[in-house]
N, C-alpha and C positions, 0 to 999 in steps of 0.2 A: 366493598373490595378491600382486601389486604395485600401486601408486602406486594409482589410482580404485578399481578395485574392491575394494582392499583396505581403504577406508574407507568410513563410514557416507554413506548418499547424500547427507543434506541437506547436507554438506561442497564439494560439488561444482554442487548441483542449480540448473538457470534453471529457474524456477518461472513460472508463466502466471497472471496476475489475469485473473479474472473477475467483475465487476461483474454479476449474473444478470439483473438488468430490464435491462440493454443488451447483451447479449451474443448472444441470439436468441431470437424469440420461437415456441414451439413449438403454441399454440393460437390465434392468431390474436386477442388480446384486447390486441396494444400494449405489451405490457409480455415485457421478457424472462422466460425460467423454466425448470425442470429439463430439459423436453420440448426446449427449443432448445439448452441444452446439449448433451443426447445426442445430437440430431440433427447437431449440427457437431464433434462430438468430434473429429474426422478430421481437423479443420484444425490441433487444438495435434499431432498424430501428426505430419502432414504438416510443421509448424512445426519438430518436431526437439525440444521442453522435454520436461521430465523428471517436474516436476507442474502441477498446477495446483491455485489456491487461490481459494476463491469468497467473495465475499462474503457478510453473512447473507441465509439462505433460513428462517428460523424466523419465526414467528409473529408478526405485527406490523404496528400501524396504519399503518405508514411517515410516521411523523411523522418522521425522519430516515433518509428511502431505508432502513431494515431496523434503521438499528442505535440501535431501540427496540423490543427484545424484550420480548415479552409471554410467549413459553414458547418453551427453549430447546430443546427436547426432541420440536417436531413442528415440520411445515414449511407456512408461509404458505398457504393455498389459492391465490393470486396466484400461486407459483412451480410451483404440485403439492400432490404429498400426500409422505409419509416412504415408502411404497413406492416412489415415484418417487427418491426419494435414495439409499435402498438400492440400485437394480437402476443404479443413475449411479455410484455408488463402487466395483460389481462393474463396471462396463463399464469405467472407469479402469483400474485394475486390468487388465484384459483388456488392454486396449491398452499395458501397459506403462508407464505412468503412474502419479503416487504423486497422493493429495489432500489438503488440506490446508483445515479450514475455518476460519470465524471464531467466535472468542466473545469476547462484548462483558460484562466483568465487572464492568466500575464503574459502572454503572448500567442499568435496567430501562425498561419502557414504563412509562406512569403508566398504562397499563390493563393492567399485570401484577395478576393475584389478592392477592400479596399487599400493592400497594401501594391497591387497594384496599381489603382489607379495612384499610390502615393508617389512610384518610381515615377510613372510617368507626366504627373503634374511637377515637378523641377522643385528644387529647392525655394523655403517660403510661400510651399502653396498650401492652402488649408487643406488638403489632401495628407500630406506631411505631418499635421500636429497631429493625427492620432497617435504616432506614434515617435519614437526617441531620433530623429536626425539630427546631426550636427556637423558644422564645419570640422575639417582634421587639425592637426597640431602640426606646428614644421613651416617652412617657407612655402609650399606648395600644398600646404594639408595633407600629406601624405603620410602623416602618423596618425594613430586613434585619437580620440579625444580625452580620453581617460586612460586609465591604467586597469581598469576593470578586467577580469579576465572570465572565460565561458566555466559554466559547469564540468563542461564536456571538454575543458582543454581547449587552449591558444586563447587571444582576444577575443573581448566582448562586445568585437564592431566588426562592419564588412561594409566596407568602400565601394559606393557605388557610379555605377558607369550611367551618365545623368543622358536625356533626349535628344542631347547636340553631340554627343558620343564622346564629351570627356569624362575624367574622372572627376565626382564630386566630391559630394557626402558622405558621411558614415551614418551608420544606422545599429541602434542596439540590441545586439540578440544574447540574454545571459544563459543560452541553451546551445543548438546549431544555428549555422547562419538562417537557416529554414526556419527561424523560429523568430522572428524579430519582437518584439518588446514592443506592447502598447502602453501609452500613456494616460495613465488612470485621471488624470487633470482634465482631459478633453472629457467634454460632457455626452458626445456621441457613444464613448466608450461607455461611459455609466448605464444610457439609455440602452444601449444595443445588449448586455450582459443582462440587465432586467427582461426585456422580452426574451431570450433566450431560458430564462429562468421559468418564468411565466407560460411559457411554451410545453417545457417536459411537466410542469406540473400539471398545468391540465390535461396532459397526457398520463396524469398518472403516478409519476416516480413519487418514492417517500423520503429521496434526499437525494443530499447532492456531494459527492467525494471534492474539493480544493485542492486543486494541484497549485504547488508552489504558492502555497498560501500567503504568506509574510511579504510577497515579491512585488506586489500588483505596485505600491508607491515607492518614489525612489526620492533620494534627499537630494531638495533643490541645488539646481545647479550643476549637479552631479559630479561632486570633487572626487577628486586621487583618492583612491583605496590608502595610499600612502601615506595622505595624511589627517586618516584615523585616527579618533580619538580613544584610548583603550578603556573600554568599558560603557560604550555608547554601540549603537546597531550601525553595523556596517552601511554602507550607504544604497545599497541596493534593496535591503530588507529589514522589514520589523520598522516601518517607519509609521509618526502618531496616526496619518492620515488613512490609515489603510482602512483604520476601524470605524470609521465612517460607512465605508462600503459595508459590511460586514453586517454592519446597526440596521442600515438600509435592507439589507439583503435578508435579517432575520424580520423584519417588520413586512417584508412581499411574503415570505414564506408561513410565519405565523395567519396570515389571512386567508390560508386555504386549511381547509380541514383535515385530520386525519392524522396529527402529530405529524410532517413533514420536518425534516433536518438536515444537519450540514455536519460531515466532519473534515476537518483540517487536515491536509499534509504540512506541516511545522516539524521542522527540524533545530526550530530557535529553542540556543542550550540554555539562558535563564530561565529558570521556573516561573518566577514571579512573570516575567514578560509571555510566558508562554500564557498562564492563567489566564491573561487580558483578553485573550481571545474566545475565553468559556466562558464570559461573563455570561449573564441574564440579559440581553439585549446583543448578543454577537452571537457566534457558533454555538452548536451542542455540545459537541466533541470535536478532539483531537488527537492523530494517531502520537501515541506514545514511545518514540522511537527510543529513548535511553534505555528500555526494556530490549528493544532488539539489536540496541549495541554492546549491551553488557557481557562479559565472559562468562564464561561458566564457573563462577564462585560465588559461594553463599554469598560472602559480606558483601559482594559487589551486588548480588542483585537485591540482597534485605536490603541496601541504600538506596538502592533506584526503586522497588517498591514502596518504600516510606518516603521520599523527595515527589514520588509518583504521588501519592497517595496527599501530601499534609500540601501540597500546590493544588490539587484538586479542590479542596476541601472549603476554603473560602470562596471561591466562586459557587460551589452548587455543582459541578460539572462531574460527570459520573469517570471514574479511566477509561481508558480503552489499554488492550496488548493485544501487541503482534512479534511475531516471531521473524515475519520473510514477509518480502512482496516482490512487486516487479521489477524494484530497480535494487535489491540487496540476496548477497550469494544465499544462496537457500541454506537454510539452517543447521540440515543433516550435516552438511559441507564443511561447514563453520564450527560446529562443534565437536569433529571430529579431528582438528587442526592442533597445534600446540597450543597457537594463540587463539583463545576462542570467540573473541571480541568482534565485532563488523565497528570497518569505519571504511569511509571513501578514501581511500589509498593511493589511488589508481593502477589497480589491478598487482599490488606490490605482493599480496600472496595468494597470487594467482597460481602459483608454481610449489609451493608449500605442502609438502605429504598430508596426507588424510587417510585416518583411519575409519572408514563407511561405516562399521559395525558398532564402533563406538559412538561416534555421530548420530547415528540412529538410536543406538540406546537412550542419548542425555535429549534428542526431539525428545523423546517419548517420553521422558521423565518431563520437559519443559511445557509438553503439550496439556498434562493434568494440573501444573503450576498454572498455567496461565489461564485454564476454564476453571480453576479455584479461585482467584485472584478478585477484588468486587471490583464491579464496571462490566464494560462488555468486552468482547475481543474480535478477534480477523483472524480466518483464517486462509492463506494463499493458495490459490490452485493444484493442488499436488502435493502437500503436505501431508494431508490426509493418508497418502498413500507412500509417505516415506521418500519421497524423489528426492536426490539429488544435485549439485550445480552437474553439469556436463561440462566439462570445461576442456574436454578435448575438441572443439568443434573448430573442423578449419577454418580458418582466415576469410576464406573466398565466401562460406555460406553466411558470416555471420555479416549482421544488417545496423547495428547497434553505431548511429553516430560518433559514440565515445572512441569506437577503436582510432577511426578517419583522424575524429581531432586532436586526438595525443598522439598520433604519430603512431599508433599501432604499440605504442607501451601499455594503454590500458585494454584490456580485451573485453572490456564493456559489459553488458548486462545478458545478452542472448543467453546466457549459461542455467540462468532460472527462468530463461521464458519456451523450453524445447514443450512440446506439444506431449497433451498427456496420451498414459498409456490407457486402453479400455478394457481392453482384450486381445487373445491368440500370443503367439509364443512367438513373434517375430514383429518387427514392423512393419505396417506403422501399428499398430496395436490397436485396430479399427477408431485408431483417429479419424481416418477417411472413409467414408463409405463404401462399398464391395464397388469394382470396378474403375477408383477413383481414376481422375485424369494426368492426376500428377500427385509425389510422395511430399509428406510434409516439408513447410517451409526450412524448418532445422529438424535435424536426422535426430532418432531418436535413440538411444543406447540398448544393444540387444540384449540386456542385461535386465531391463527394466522387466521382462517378459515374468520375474515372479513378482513384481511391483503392479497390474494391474489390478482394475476393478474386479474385474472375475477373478484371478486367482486371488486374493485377498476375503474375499466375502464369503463369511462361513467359516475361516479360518481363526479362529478365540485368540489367536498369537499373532496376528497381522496388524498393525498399523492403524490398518483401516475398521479396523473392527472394534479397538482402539479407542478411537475416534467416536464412531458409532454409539459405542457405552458410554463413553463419557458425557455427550452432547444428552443424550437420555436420561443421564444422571442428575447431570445440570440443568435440565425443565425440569426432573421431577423432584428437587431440593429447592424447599422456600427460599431456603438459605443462600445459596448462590446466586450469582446474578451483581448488581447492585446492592451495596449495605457495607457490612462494620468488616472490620479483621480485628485480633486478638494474636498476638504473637506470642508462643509459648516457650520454656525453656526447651533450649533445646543442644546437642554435640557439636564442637568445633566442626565446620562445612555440611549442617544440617540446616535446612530454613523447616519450620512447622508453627502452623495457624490454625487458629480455627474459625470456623464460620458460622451466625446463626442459625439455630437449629439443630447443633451435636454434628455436623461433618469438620473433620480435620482432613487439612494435606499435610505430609510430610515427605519431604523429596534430600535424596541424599546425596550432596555433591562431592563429598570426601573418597577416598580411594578403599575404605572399610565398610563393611555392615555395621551396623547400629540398629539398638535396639528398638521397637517399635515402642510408642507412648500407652499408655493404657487403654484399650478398645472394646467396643462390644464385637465388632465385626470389618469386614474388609472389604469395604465394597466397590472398590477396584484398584490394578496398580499396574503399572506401567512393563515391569516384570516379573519372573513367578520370586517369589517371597522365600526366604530360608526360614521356614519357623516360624521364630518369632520375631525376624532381625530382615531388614531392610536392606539389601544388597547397594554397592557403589550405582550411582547413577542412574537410580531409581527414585521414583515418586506413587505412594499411594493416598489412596483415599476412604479416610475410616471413619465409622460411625462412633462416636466418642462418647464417654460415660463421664459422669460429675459436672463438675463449673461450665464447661465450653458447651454442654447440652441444653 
């Protein structure tokens, strides 16, 4: 065997998110779930990815959309039952698909068992040490222990009302109060995340998605953010002890068959520290998020392709890109903004005009960058199909912790999580099945109606068809996948490479056409072509003559 099949899949694999309460709902109750997965499996087949990666379906208040697990190890009545996940990872499977789920390790639901029984054993009971409690600060404890503050807005503690009904302890949640913070020290922790792991694999899964990867250890003692050392990891995250876990964790996984892996949610901006995590003995992969905070300009993103690329390269670790997921404004959105950058803001351009049709041009441009690019990629729920943030969504529907804990100045993430569209010219777009009992959990834009599945397929100038060719392209090119880049000359706001085997990308970010490089032929592009000259905000993909072949 040569070059793809000679290497481990995840090396190569466009992987598919799925968000399960938006992806389809199989019983009729508003809310996505296993049964709509299976029912549309056909469409990641038809789509051409290689797996697909779900978000959590475990057990849980959904005080954060899921990822406030109550038990890791059965699945939500909301989504199904665990025979339903089982006969879903056998029909993957079948289809030629690899799966890949999430676990959410650095913290639990606060209506997990044992963080109950934590409240109700009192302070200093070994019930307690699984997780972060502490005395407060002030004459009465009535300040936090730290200066730590949540993801989601306000303090990173919640004061609790202790068995004799005063007020105690704090306890650390760096997400919602619903989310509290376990303590990666206690050895229960270690062992319980092990059998949980051990659990979906002999069920089958071929990896496992790390939420809040860097978070799981916290630096003893847990001083003031305040007083920080600059140029040392925050005290929350990226601490030495994590990779111990990690070691562990690729040494259970390497003992099951079948290439099984792990990739990282890491948002840690050193390179070098991020690489630690891709070593040969830690993670496979890693999502690559400076690709999906980059603007839409060349030099900005040939620097985060080549920082991407030359931090890869000593560990062994293949890239990964992605454009959007669950918790960033979907892409269309963002690119069609003045500012085209994503960063967590808190919701500061939420309000910021947007041009759709421009937005969607530079996807489409971005989307044959990124399945050119060597490594693998992600692609999000609805991409595919061009979708949008919604971000008119009233106040009252939307569910998103973030809004609650900024005080309703951040409008949180529901914006990319509304439910897809399938079909018919109105909502829900047979999200729900005929007769449903109730309409999707978030309303879905009646606009979307040329955005679906149906209307899209068949259409040579849709998005999704788009998509379709390229993913087609990209199995049937040695060349892509995992391997080298070659960066060529090329116009002020033009990026163009090429790849082993004779295929070039050239994508044009400048506000002019430009001429195209010498080719034999065209074998796709993102829009129709003038000649022989590459239009603004375009990306194609050409078969190349001389050196690069």
């Amino acid at each position: 065997m040569t070059g793809r099949e000679a290497r481990p899949w995840w090396r190569d694999a466009v992987v598919y998110q799925i968000y399960p309460r938006s992806f389809a709902d199989g019983n009729g109750d508003g809310v996505g779930d296993l049964a709509g997965i299976r029912r549309r499996l056909s469409h990641l087949v038809e789509l051409g990815v290689d797996a697909l990666w779900t978000s959590p379906w475990y057990v849980s208040p959904m005080a954060d959309g899921g990822y406030d697990v109550a038990d890791h190890r059965d699945v939500d009545p909301l989504f199904g039952t665990l025979e339903e996940a089982e006969a879903l990872i056998e029909e993957v499977h079948r289809a030629g698909l690899r799966i890949i789920v999430d676990l959410v390790p650095n913290h639990v639901s606060s209506r997990h068992p044992w963080f109950r029984a934590a409240l109700a054993a009192g302070p200093g009971s070994p019930e307690r040490g699984r997780f972060h409690f502490r005395a407060g600060r002030g004459a009465d404890g009535e300040l936090p222990p730290n200066d730590w503050t949540s993801y989601f807005g306000g303090p990173a503690w919640h004061r609790v009302t202790e068995p004799d009904g005063t007020e105690g302890e704090w306890y650390l949640h760096l997400f919602a109060p619903e989310q509290p913070d376990l303590d990666w020290e206690h050895p229960d922790v270690r062992a319980d995340f092990e059998h949980t792991l051990r659990f979906w694999l002999d069920r089958g899964v071929d990896g496992f998605r790390i939420d809040v990867t860097d978070a799981l250890v916290k630096e003893a003692g847990l001083p003031d953010r305040a007083d920080h050392r600059p140029g040392t990891p925050l005290p929350w995250a990226d601490q030495p002890g994590v990779h111990e876990i990690y070691r562990s964790w690729r040494r259970l996984t390497d003992s099951y068959p079948g290439e099984r892996m792990f990739v990282g949610e890491l948002w840690t901006p050193d390179p070098e520290r991020f690489a630690r995590y891709l070593r040969p003995d830690e993670l496979h992969t890693a999502f690559n998020f400076p690709f999906l905070k980059a603007p839409w300009d060349a030099e900005e993103l040939r620097g985060v392709i080549d920082g991407t690329l030359a931090a890869h390269a000593p560990v062994g670790a293949p890239a990964t890109w992605v454009l959007s997921n669950h918790d960033t404004t979907r892409h269309v959105t963002r690119y069609g903004r003045r500012d085209t950058a994503f960063a967590f803001d808190g919701g500061s351009r939420h309000a910021d005009p947007v041009d759709l049709r421009l937005g969607t041009r530079r996807a489409r441009a971005a989307a044959l960058l990124s399945l050119a690019l060597p490594g693998s990629a992600y692609v999000y729920q609805g991409e595919e199909l061009g979708l949008w943030e919604v971000e008119d969504l009233p106040a009252a529907v939307r569910q998103d912790p973030t809004l609650r804990q900024s005080g309703e100045s951040d409008p949180g993430r529901d914006g990319c999580r509304v439910p897809l569209p399938w079909s018919g010219s109105a909502p829900p777009f047979a999200f729900t099945p005929p007769g449903a009992a109730r309409p999707p959990w978030l309303p879905q834009p009646g606009e979307w109606k040329d955005l679906t599945v149906t209307a899209q397929t068949g259409d040579p100038s849709s998005v999704l068809e788009l998509y379709r060719t390229a993913l087609r392209l990209r199995r049937a090119e040695p060349g892509l996948g995992d391997g080298s880049l070659a960066w060529l000359p090329a116009a002020p706001g033009v990026l163009a490479f090429t790849r082993p085997g004779g295929l070039t990308c050239v994508v044009n970010l400048s506000a002019e056409p430009v001429a195209l490089p010498e080719h034999e032929a065209v074998l796709l592009s993102s829009a129709p072509l003038d000649g022989g000259l590459l239009p603004a905000d375009t990306a194609a993909w050409l078969r190349t003559t001389g050196p690069g072949r």
